[in-house]
Structures are given as structure tokens and as C-alpha cells.
C-alpha positions as CSV (number, residue, x, y, z in Angstrom):
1,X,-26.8,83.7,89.1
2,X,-26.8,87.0,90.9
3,X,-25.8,85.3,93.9
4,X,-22.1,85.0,96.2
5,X,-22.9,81.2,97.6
6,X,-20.9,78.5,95.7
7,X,-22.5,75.0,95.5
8,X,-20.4,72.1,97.0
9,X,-21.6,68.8,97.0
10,X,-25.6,69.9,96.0
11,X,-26.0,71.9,99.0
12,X,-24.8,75.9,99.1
13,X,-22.1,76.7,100.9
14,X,-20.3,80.6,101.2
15,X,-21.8,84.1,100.9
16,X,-24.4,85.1,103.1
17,X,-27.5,83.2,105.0
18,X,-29.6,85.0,102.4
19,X,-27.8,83.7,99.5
20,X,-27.7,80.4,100.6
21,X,-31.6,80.7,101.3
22,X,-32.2,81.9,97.8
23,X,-29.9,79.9,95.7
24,X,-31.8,76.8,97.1
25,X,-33.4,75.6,93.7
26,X,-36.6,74.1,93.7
27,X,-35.6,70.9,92.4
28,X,-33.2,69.0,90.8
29,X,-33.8,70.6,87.1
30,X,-33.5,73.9,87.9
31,X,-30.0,73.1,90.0
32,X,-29.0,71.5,86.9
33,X,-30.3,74.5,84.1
34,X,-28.3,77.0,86.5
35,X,-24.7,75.1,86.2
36,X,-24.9,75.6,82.3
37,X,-25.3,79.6,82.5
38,X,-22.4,81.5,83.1
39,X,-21.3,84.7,85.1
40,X,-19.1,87.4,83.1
41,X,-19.1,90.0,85.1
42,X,-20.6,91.1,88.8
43,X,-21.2,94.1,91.0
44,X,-21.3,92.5,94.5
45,X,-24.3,94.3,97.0
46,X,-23.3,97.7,97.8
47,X,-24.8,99.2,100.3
48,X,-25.0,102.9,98.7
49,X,-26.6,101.1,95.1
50,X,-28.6,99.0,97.4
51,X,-28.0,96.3,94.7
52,X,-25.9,93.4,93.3
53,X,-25.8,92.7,89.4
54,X,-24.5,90.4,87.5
55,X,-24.1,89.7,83.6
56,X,-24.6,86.1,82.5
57,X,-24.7,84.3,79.2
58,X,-27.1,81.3,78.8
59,X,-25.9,77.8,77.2
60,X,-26.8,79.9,73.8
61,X,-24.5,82.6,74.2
62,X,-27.6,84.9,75.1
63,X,-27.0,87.5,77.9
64,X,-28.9,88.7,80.7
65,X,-28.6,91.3,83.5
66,X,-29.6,90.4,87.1
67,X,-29.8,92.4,89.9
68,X,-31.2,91.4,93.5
69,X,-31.8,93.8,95.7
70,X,-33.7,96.3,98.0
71,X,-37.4,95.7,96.4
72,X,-38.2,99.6,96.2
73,X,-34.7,100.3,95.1
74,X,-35.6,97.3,92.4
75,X,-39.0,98.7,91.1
76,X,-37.7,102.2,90.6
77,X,-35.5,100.7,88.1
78,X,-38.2,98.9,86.5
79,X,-40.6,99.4,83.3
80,X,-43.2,98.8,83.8
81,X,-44.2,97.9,87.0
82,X,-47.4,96.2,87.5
83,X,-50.1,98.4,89.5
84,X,-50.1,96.4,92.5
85,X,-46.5,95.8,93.6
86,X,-46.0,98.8,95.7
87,X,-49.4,97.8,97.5
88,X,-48.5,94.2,98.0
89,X,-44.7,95.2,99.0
90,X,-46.0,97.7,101.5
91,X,-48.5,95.6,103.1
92,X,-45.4,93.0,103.3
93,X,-43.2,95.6,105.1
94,X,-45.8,95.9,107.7
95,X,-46.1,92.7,108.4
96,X,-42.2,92.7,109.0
97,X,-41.3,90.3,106.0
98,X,-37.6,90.3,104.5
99,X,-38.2,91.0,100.6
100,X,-35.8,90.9,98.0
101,X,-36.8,91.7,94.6
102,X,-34.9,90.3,91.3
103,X,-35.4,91.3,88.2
104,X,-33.7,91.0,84.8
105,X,-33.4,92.6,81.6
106,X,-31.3,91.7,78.2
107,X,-28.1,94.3,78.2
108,X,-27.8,97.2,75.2
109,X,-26.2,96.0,72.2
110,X,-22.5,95.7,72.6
111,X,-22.6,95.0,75.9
């Protein structure tokens, strides 16, 4: 959901190699589960934020905040965050891997 490629004919198309990359769905159940959520609002990627967010409501009316972004920008946001993430995040920045962390979180009341 917190992602700009649109999905034409089962493959994604649009937004950015990265989105396409991690919009891919691992099979044919989760492609399916994703078409019956829907976006209500979005913050694209900003480069001062470091993140994109994005508001969505499942089939149930339910909503949940997603935001995708830079992993350390990510954790700082996060409660709590498990004791070895920084280690294992670190150890894949020196081995020169791409990482983008999601996480999610049910918005305030109201909201």
C-alpha cells in the first residue's frame, strides 16, 4: 500500500524501480488481499522526512499507517525495537545492501 507503482495487467508498472521491486507480491493471494485495501490518504517520499506514509483501510473498515523508508529513519520512530536491528542493519550497510524498512501502526482515534 505504501507504494507509487500501479498494477496493470498482474505485473507493476509506474513509480520507481524500487517500488516496482517491492510491490512484487509473493504470490497470487497476497496480490489479490492487497486489491481489497484501500489508500485514503499519502505523503509521497520526501527527501527531508526520509519517508513515505500512507493511510489505508482494510476490507473491514480498519485503518493502518504505513510508512517505508530510510531503515534508521524508520527505527527511530519505532517502539519498541528489537535489540538486534541496529546490529543486523549496520552489518547490512557494510556489506553495501539497499534496505528499506516498513513498519505500521493503527492511527489515534479520530484519525
Amino acid at each position: 500500500m505504501c507504494n507509487e507503482a500501479a498494477v496493470t495487467a498482474g505485473e507493476p508498472t509506474g513509480g520507481n524501480a524500487l517500488d516496482q521491486a517491492l510491490w512484487t507480491p509473493a504470490d497470487q493471494r497476497t496480490a489479490a488481499a492487497a486489491d481489497t485495501w484501500q489508500k485514503l490518504g499519502i505523503l509521497p517520499f520526501d527527501h527531508e522526512r526520509q519517508l513515505a506514509s500512507v493511510l489505508a483501510a482494510d476490507p473491514g473498515g480498519r485503518r493502518l499507517v504505513i510508512v517505508k523508508g530510510a531503515p534508521e529513519v524508520v527505527l527511530d520512530r519505532c517502539m519498541p525495537v528489537p535489540g538486534g536491528a541496529r546490529p543486523a542493519l549496520k552489518a547490512l550497510f557494510s556489506a553495501g545492501a539497499r534496505v528499506v524498512a516498513v513498519a505500521t501502526r493503527r492511527p489515534a482515534e479520530g484519525v
